[in-house]
C-alpha positions, 0 to 999 in steps of 0.5 A, a space after each residue: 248376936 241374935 238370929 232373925 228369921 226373913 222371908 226369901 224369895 227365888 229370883 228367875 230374872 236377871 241383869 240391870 233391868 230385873 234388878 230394877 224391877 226386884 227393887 221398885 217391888 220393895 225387895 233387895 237382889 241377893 246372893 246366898 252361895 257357900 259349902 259347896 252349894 250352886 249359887 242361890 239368887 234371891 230377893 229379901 223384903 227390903 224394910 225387914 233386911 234393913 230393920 236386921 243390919 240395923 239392930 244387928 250391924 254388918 255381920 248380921 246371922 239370918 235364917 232364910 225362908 226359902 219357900 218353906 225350906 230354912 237355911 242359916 246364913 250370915 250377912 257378907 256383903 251390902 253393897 249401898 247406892 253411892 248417893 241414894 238411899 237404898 240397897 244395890 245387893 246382898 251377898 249372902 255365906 251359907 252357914 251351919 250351927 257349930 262352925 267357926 267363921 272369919 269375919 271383920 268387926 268395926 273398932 271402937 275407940 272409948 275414954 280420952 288420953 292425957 291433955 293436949 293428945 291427938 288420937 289417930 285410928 289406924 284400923 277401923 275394922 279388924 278380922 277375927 275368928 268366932 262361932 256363927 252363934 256368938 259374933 261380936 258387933 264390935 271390938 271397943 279399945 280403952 285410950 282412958 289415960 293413955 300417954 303421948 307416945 302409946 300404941 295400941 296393937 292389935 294384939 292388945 285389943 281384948 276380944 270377947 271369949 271364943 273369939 281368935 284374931 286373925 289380922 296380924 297381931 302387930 298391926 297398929 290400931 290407934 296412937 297417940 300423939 301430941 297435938 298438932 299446936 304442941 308439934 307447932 312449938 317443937 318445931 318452932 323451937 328447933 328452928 330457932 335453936 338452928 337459926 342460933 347456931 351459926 350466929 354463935 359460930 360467927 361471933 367466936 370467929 
């Protein structure tokens, strides 16, 4: 994962109105807090933190410029406008080279089962244990193949080297299922296989 450096500014003012204020300037409220620190309130140039999340996605490691003073930190919470488009808040984790974070990272699904599959993605994000210089974006899972009737734990999800889960190892990721036009026909034939019986019980009778 690449490091990018950003300029931060302190905040003073507070509440909806200073946030307000802080986002009609171009720049996003943020909180940087971690190892024992008091909370720090900041503000991030908005286009430059976007350009960031984008190219480096939700767990993005920045160095912060803080009035000339810079301070490793990784990207926690982003918390999205419901409806429009711009940032509401950053959280921001206090890091050190060196040190081991636990982080959620998206799953990505590649390659087609066999014919007439339906793939379901129980867990979209898994939790895992990585060094702050080597955070993966994401996690991929191969269904290249796989078979009617195949689960993906995620302990059989390959991570990258130096990398540990920490969700629980039997949690279900992606299955695969018949599709829903062949669990039709099973269900068809079962109830007509019902319907059958008792009309053969009848004639014996």
């Amino acid at each position: 994962m690449a490091e990018a450096r950003i300029p931060a500014e302190t905040r003073t003012e507070f509440g909806k109105g200073a946030a307000r204020r802080t986002r009609r300037a171009g720049r996003i409220p943020a909180v940087l807090y971690g190892h024992g620190t008091d909370p720090q309130h900041l503000s991030l140039p908005e286009l430059e933190f976007k350009r960031i999340v984008r190219e480096q996605g939700r767990n993005a490691v920045i160095t912060l410029d803080i009035s000339g003073t810079p301070q490793l930190a990784l990207t926690k919470t982003v918390v999205q406008h419901p409806i429009r488009p711009y940032i509401e808040h950053v959280d921001l984790l206090v890091i050190r080279r060196g040190e081991k974070v636990v982080v959620e990272v998206q799953v990505i699904i590649v390659g087609d089962p066999v014919p007439d599959a339906l793939v379901s993605q129980d867990l979209n994000t898994i939790e895992v244990e990585a060094d702050v210089s080597s955070i993966p974006d994401h996690v991929e899972v191969s269904i290249e193949g796989l078979e009617i009737g195949t689960q993906v734990l995620a302990g059989q999800v390959v991570l990258p080297e130096g990398t540990t889960l920490r969700t629980d190892p039997e949690a279900l990721v992606v299955q695969v299922a018949p599709s829903s036009a062949d669990s039709s026909s099973a269900a068809d034939e079962t109830t007509t296989d019902a319907d059958e019986a008792p009309a053969a019980e009848s004639s014996d009778s």
